[in-house]
C-alpha positions in Angstrom: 15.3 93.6 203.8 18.4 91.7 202.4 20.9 94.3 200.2 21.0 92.0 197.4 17.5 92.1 197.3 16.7 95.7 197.7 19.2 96.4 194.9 17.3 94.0 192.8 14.4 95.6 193.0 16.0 99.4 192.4 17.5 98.0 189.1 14.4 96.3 188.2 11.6 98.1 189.6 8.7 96.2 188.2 8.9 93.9 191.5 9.0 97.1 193.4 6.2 98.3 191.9 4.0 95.2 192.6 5.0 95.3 195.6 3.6 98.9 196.1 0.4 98.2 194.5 -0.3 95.1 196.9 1.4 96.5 200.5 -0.1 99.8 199.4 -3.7 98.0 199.2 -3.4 95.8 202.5 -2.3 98.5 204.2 -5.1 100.8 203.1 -7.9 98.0 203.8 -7.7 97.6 207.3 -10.7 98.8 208.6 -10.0 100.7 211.7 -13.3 102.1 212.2 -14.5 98.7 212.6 -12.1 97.5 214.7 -11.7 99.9 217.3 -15.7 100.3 217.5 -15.8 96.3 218.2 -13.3 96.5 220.3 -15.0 98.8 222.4 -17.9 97.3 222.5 -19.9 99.2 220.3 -20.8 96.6 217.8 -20.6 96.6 214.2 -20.3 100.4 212.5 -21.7 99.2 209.3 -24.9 98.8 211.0 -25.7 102.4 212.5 -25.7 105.7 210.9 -24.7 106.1 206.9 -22.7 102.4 207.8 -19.8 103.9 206.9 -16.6 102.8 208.4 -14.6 106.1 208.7 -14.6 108.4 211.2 -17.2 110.6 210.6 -19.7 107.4 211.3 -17.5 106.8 214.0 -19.0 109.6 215.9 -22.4 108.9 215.8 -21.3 106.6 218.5 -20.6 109.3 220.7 -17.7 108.4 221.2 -15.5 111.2 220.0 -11.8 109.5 220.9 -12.8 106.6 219.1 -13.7 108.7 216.1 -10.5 110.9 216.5 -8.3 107.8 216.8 -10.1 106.3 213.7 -9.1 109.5 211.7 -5.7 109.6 212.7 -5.3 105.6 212.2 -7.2 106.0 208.8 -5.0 109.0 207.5 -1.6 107.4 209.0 -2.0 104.7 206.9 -1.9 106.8 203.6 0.8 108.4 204.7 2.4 105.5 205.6 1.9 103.6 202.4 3.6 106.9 200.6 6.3 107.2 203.0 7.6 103.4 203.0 7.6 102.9 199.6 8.6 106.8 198.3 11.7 106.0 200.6 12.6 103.3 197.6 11.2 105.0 194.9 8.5 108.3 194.2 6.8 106.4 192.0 6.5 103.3 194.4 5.5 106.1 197.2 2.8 107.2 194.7 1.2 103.8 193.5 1.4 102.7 197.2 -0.7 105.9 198.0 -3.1 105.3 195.6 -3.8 101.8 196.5 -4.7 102.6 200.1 -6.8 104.6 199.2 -8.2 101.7 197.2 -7.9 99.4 199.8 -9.9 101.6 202.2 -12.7 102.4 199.6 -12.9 98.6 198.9 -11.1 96.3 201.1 -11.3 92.7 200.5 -11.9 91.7 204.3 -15.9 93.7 203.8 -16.4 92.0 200.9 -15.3 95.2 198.8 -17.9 97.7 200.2 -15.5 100.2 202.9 -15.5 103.8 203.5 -15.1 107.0 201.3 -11.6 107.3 201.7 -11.3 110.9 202.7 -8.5 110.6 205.8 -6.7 108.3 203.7 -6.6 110.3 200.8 -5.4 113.3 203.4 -2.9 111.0 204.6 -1.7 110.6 201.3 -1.6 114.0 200.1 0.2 115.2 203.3 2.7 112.7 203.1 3.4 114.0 199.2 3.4 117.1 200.3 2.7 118.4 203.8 1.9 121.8 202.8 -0.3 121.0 200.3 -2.3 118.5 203.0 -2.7 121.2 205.7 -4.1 123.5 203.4 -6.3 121.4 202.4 -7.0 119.6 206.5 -7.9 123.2 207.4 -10.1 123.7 204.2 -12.1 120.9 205.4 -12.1 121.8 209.1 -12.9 125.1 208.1 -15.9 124.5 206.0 -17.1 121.2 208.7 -16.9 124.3 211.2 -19.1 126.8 209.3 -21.6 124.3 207.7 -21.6 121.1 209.8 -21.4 118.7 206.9 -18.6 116.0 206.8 -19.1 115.3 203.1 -19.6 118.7 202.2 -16.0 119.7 204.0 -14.7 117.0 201.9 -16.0 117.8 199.2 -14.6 121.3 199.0 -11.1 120.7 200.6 -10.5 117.8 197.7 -11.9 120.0 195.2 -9.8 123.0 196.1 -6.2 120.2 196.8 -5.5 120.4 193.1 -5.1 124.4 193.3 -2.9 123.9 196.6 -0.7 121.5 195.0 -0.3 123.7 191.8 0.5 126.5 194.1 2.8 124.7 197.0 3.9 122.4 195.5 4.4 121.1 191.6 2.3 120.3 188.3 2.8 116.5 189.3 1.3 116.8 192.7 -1.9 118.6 191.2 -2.4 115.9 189.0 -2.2 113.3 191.7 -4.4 115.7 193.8 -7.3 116.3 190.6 -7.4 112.4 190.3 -7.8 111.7 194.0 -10.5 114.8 193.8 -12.9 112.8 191.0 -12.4 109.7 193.3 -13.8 111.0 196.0 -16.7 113.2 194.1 -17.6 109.7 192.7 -17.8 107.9 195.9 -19.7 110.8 197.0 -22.2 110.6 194.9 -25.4 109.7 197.3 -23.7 112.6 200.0 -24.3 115.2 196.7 -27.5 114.3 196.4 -29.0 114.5 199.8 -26.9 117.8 200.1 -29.1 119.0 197.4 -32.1 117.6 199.0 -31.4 119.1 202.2 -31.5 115.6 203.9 -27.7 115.2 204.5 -26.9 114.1 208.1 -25.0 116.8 209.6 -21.3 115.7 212.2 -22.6 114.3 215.4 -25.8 113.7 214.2 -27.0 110.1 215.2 -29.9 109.9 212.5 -30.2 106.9 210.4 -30.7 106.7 206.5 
């Protein structure tokens, strides 16, 4: 990126802002769930399982390196979104964050409908802070270990990232943490309620709903 340019943008950083918001959202929307289960053959994820696109859905495949690669791909790119644009600007690294995380949960290539937006939110909070996003990695894995529910792990490790990032971190790192917590209890809705209903499709299962 041209000096002149880059300097523009540091003395003015509405540009630089913009241009978190949109990299931040591209970056976030490519599906790699999708892609790497087409490319392998396996079809179209949206059409087995909860026809989610993360990796969680991933699995139901069978196909447990596809699913691990979609995690790491799908969390890399939250991280990545924070890390390229933090490197100008916190802010910038913040917005750009946020907006993979949007562009996951609704990317424009699906027509809007994506995933949940878990590993990218992971990503995200990891890159902010890598303490507070292993604390919260091994909440999840913890809890997926015990109870064998994706969206419960979620649920609890997002719930509890607020109190990690108070604790490791710094009051502006909770906050980002407590918003990206209510995102993901709201796309989580329909998970909550078969929780409660004890009809919740536990990791590896291959049942459809």
């Amino acid at each position: 990126m041209p000096a002149r340019f880059m300097n523009w943008m540091l003395d003015d950083p509405t540009l630089l802002y913009l241009m978190a918001t949109v990299g931040g959202y591209l970056l976030g929307s490519v599906p790699f769930g999708l892609v790497l289960t087409k490319l392998a053959g396996l079809g179209d994820i949206r059409e087995i399982g909860s026809g989610n696109i993360g990796a969680t859905n991933v699995l139901r495949t069978g196909r447990k390196g596809l699913a691990a690669a979609t995690l790491l791909l799908d969390s890399g790119k939250g991280a990545a979104a924070v890390l390229i644009f933090g490197s100008l600007d916190p802010l910038a690294g913040l917005i750009a964050g946020g907006m993979a995380i949007g562009g996951h949960n609704f990317p424009v290539w699906l027509n809007f409908k994506g995933g949940k937006g878990v590993a990218t939110t992971l990503g995200v909070l990891f890159a902010v802070s890598w303490p507070v996003g292993i604390a919260a990695c091994l909440t999840w894995a913890a809890t997926a270990a015990v109870f064998r529910y994706s969206s419960l792990a979620a649920l609890v490790a997002l719930s509890l990232s607020p109190l990690y990032g108070w604790w490791l971190a710094n009051m502006n790192v909770a906050i980002l943490a407590a918003l990206l917590a209510l995102l993901a209890i709201w796309r989580h809705q329909d998970n909550i309620r078969r929780l409660v209903r004890g009809e919740e499709a536990k990791i590896g299962s291959k049942k459809k709903f």
